[in-house]
C-alpha positions as a Markdown table, in Angstrom:
| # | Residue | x | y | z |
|---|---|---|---|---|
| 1 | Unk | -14.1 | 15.8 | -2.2 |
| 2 | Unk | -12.4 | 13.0 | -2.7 |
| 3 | Unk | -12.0 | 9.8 | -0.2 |
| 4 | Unk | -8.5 | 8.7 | -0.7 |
| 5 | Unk | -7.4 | 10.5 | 2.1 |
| 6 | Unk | -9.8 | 8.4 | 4.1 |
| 7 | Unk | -8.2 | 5.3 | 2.9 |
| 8 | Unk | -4.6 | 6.2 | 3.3 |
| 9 | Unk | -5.8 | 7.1 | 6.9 |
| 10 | Unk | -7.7 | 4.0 | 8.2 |
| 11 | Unk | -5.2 | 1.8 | 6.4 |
| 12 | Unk | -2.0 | 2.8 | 4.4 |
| 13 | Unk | -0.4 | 5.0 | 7.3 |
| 14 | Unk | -0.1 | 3.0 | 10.1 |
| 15 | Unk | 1.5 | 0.2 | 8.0 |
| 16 | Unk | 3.9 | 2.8 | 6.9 |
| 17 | Unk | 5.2 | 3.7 | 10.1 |
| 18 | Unk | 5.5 | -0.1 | 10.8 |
| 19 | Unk | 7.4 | -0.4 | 7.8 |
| 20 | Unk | 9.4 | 2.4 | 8.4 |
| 21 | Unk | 10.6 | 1.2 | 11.6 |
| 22 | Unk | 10.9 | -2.5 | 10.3 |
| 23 | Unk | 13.5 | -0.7 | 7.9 |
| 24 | Unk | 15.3 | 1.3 | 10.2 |
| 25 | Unk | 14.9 | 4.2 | 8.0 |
| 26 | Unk | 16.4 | 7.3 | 9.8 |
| 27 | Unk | 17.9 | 11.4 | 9.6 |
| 28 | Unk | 19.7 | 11.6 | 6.1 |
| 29 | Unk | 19.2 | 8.5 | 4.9 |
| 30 | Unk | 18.9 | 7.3 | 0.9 |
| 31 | Unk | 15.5 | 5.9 | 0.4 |
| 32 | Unk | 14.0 | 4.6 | -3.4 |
| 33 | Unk | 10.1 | 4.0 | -2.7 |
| 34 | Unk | 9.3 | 1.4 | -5.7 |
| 35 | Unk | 5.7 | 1.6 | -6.6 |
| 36 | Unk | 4.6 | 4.4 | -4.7 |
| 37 | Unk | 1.5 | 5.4 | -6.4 |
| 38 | Unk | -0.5 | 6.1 | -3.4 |
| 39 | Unk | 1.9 | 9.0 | -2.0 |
| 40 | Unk | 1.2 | 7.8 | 1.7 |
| 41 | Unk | 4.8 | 5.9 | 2.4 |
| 42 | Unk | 6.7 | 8.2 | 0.6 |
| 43 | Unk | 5.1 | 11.1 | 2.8 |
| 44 | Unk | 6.3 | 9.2 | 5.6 |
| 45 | Unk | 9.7 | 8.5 | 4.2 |
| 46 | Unk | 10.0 | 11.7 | 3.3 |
| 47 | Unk | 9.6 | 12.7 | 7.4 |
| 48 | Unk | 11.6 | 10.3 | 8.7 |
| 49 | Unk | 14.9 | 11.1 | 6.6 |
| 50 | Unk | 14.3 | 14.7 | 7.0 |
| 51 | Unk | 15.9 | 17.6 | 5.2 |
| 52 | Unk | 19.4 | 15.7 | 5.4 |
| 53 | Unk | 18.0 | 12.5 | 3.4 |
| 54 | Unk | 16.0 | 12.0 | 0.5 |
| 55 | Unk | 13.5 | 9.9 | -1.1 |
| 56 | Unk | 12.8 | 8.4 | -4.9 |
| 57 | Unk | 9.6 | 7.4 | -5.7 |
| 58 | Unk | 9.4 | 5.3 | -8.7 |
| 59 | Unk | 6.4 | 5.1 | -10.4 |
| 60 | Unk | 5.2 | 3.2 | -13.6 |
| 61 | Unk | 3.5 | 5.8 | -16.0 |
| 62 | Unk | 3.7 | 9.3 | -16.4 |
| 63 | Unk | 0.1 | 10.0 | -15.0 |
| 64 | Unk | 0.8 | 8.4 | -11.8 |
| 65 | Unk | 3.7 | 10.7 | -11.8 |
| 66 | Unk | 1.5 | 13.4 | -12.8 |
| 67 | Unk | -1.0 | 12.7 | -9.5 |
| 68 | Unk | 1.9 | 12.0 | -7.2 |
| 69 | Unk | 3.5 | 15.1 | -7.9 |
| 70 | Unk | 0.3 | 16.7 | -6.9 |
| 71 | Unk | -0.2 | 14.9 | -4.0 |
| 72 | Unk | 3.2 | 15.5 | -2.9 |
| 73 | Unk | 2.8 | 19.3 | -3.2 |
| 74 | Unk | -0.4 | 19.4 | -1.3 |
| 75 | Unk | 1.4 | 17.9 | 1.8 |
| 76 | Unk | 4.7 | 19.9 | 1.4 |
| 77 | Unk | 6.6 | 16.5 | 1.2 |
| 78 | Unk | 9.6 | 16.4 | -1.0 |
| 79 | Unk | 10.5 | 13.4 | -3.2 |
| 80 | Unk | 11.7 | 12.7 | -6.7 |
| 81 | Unk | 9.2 | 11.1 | -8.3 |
| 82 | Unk | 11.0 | 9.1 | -11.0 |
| 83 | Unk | 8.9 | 6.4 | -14.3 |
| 84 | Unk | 10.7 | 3.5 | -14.4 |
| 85 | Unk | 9.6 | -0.2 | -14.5 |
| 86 | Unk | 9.9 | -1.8 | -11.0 |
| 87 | Unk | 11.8 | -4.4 | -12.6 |
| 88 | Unk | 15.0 | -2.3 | -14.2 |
| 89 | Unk | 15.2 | 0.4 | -11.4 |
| 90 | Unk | 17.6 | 2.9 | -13.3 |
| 91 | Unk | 20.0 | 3.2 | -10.5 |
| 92 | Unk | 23.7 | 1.8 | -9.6 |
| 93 | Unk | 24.1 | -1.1 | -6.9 |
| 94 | Unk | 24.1 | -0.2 | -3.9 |
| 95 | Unk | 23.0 | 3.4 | -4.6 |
| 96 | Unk | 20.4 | 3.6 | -1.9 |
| 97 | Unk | 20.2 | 3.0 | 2.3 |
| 98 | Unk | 16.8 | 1.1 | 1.5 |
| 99 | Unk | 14.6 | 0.6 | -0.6 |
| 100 | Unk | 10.7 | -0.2 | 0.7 |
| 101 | Unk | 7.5 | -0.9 | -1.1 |
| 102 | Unk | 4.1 | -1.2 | 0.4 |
| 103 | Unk | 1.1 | -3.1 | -0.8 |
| 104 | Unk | 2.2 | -2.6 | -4.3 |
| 105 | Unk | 4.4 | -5.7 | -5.5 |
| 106 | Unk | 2.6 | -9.2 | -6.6 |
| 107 | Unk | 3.2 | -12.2 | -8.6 |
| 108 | Unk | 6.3 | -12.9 | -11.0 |
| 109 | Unk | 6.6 | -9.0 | -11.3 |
| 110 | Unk | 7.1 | -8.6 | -7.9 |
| 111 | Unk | 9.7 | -11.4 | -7.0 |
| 112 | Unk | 11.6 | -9.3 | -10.1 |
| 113 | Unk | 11.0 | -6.4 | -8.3 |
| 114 | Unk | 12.4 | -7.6 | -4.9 |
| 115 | Unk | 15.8 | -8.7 | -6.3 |
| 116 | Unk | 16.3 | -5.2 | -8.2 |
| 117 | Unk | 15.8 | -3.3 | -4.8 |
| 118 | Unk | 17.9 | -6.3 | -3.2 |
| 119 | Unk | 20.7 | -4.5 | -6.1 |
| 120 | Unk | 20.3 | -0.8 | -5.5 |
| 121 | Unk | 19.9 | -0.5 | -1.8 |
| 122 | Unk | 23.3 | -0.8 | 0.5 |
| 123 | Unk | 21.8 | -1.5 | 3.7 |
| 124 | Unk | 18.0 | -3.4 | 3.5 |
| 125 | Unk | 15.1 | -3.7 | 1.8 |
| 126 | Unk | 11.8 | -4.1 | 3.0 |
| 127 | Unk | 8.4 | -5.1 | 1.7 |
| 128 | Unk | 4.8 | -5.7 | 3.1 |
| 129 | Unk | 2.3 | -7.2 | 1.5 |
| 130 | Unk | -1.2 | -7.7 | 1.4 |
| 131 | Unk | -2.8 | -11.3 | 3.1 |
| 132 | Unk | -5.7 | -10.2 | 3.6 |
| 133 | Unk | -7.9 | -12.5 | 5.9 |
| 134 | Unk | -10.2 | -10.7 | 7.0 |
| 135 | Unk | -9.4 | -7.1 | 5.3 |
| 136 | Unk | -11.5 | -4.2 | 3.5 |
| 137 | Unk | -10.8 | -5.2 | 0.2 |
| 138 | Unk | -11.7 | -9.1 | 1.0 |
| 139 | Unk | -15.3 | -7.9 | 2.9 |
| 140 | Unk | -16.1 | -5.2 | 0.0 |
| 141 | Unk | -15.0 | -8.4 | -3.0 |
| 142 | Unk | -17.4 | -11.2 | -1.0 |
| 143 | Unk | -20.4 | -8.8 | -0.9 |
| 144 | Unk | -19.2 | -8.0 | -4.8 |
| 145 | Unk | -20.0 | -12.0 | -5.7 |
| 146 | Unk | -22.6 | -12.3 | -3.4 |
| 147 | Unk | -24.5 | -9.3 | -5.6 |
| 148 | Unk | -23.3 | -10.2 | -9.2 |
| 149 | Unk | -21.5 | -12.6 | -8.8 |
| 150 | Unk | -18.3 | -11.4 | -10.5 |
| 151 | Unk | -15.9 | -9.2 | -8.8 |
| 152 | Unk | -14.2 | -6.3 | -9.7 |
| 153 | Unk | -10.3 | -6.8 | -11.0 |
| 154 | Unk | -9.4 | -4.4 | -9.1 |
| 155 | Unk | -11.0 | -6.4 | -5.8 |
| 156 | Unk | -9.0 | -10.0 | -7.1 |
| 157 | Unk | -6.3 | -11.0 | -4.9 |
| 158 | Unk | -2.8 | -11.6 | -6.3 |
| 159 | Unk | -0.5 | -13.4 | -4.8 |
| 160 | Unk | 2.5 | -12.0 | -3.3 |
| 161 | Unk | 5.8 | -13.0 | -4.4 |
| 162 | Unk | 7.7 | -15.5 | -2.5 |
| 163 | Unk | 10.6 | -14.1 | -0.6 |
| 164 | Unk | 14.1 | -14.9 | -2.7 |
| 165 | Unk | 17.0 | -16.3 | -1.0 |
| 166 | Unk | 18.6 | -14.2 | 1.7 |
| 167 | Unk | 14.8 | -12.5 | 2.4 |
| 168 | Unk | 13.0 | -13.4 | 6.0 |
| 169 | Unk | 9.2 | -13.3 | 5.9 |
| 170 | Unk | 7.2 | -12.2 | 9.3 |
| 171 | Unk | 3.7 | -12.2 | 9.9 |
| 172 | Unk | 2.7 | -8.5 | 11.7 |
| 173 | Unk | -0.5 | -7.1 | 12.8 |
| 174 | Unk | -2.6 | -4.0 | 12.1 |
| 175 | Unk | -6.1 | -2.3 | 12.9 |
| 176 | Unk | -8.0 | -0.6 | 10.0 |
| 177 | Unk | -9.8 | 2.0 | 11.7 |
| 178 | Unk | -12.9 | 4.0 | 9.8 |
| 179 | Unk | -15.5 | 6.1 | 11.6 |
| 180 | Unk | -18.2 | 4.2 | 9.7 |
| 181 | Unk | -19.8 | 2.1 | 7.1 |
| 182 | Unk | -20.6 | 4.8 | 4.9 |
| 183 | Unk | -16.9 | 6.1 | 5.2 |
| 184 | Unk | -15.4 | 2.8 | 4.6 |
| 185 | Unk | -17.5 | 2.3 | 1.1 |
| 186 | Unk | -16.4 | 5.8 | -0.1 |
| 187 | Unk | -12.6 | 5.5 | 0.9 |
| 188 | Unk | -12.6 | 1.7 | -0.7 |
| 189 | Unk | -14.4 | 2.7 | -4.2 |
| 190 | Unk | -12.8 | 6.0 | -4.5 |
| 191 | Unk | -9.2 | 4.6 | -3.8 |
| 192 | Unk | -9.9 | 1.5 | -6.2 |
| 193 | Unk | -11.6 | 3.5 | -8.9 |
| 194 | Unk | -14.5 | 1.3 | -8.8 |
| 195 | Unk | -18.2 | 1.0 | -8.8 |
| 196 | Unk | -21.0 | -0.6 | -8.6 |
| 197 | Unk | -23.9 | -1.1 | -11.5 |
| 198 | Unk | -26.5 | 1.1 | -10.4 |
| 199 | Unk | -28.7 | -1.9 | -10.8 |
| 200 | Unk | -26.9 | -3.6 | -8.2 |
| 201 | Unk | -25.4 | -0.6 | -6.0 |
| 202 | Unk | -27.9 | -0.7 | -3.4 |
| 203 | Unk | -27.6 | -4.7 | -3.0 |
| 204 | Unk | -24.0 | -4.6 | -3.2 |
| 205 | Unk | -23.8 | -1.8 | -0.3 |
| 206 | Unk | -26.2 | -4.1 | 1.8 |
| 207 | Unk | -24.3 | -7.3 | 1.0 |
| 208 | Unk | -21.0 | -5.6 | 2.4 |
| 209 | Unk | -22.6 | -3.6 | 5.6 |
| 210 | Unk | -23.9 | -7.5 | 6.8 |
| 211 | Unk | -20.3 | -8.5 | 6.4 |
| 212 | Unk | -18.8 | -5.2 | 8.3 |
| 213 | Unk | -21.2 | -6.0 | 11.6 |
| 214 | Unk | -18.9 | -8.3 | 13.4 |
| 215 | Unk | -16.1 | -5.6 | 13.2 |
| 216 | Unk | -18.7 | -2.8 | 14.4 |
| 217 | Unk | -18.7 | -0.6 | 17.7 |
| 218 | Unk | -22.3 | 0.5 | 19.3 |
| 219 | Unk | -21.2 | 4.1 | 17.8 |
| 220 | Unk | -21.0 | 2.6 | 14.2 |
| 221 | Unk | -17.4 | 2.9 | 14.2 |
| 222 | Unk | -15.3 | 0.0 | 12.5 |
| 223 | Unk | -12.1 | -1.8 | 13.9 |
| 224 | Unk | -11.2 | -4.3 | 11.4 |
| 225 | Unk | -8.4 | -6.8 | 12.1 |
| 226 | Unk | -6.1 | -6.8 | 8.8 |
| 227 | Unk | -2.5 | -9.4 | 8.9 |
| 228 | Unk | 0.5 | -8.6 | 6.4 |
| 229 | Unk | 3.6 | -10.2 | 5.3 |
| 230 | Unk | 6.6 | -8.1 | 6.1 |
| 231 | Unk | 9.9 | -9.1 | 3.2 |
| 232 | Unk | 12.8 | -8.0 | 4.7 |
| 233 | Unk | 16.3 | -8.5 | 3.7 |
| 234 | Unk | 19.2 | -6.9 | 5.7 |
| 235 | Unk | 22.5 | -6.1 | 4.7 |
| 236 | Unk | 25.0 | -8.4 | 4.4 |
């Protein structure tokens, strides 16, 4: 069974219903998703526009599209799912209510990305991403290095893209919430496609379990403090 679902859980959802109300997104409203890979925010678009709105999800490659499609049908949630580079959204200015991304935009590509939702969405755009100090990805890379002292690409931090002119940056809050170690490991490797050299596995587990103990309950449960930085730009 896989362990995404864990991760979307402990982590992706409650940011998406912050994000959704940073954005104001509402009954029948037009919403693009851009790099929505992970299912979880359009799912919670999807709810919040109801049957009156509707929701785009633009995605980079045809088997993402593939996987979001299925993930979309498991949960009943309807959404066009739509391949397109984040960069040349194929859609007219203004053509949207908002348009939200979450976790998904970095670097040079991102700030590109941020100015073509800026173009096709009438009222806001919003973006959170990832500073991770401390976070699940930022415990799970230092035990990484501490075993072999590389680290997974898919653990290396990128930087988020500055927000353009006309964009306010906030700092918000979450919790990341797992029932356990064991959990945590499973929803992380499954949800990053990664793992460990089985030469290494077992140090790399202990490595990361010494660095989850200050975040630990008595009843093995984890409640680790995670900060992201909310891009939003309202309408003018």
């Amino acid at each position: 069974m896989s362990s995404r679902p864990l991760y979307q859980t402990g982590l992706l959802g409650p940011l998406a219903e912050q994000l959704i109300e940073a954005a104001g997104i509402g009954r029948g409203m037009r919403v693009v998703d851009v790099l929505g890979d992970a299912g979880v925010l359009t799912r919670h678009v999807a709810m919040a526009v109801g049957p009156s709105g509707s929701v785009v999800t633009v995605v980079v490659g045809d088997a993402a599209a593939r996987a979001l499609h299925q993930e979309l049908q498991e949960s009943r949630a309807t959404a066009e799912v739509v391949v397109a580079s984040p960069g040349a959204l194929p859609y007219q200015q203004r053509e949207f209510d908002v348009a939200v991304s979450l976790l998904r935009l970095t670097g040079s590509v991102g700030s590109v990305a941020l100015r073509e939702m800026e173009r096709v969405a009438h009222h806001a755009a919003v973006i959170v991403t990832a500073a991770r100090r401390p976070a699940p990805e930022d415990l799970l890379a230092g035990a990484w290095q501490d075993a072999t002292g590389t680290v997974p690409p898919a653990l290396q931090a990128l930087p988020s893209p500055p927000p353009p002119q006309g964009w306010t940056s906030t700092t918000i809050g979450d919790v990341a919430r797992f029932d356990s170690a064991q959990q945590l490991w499973m929803a992380l490797c499954d949800h990053l496609g990664i793992r460990a050299p089985d030469a290494e596995a077992a140090t790399v587990r202990r490595r990361f379990d010494e660095r989850l103990a200050p975040f630990q309950g008595a009843d093995g449960t984890l409640r680790i403090p995670i900060e992201v930085v909310l891009l939003r730009r309202d309408a003018e």
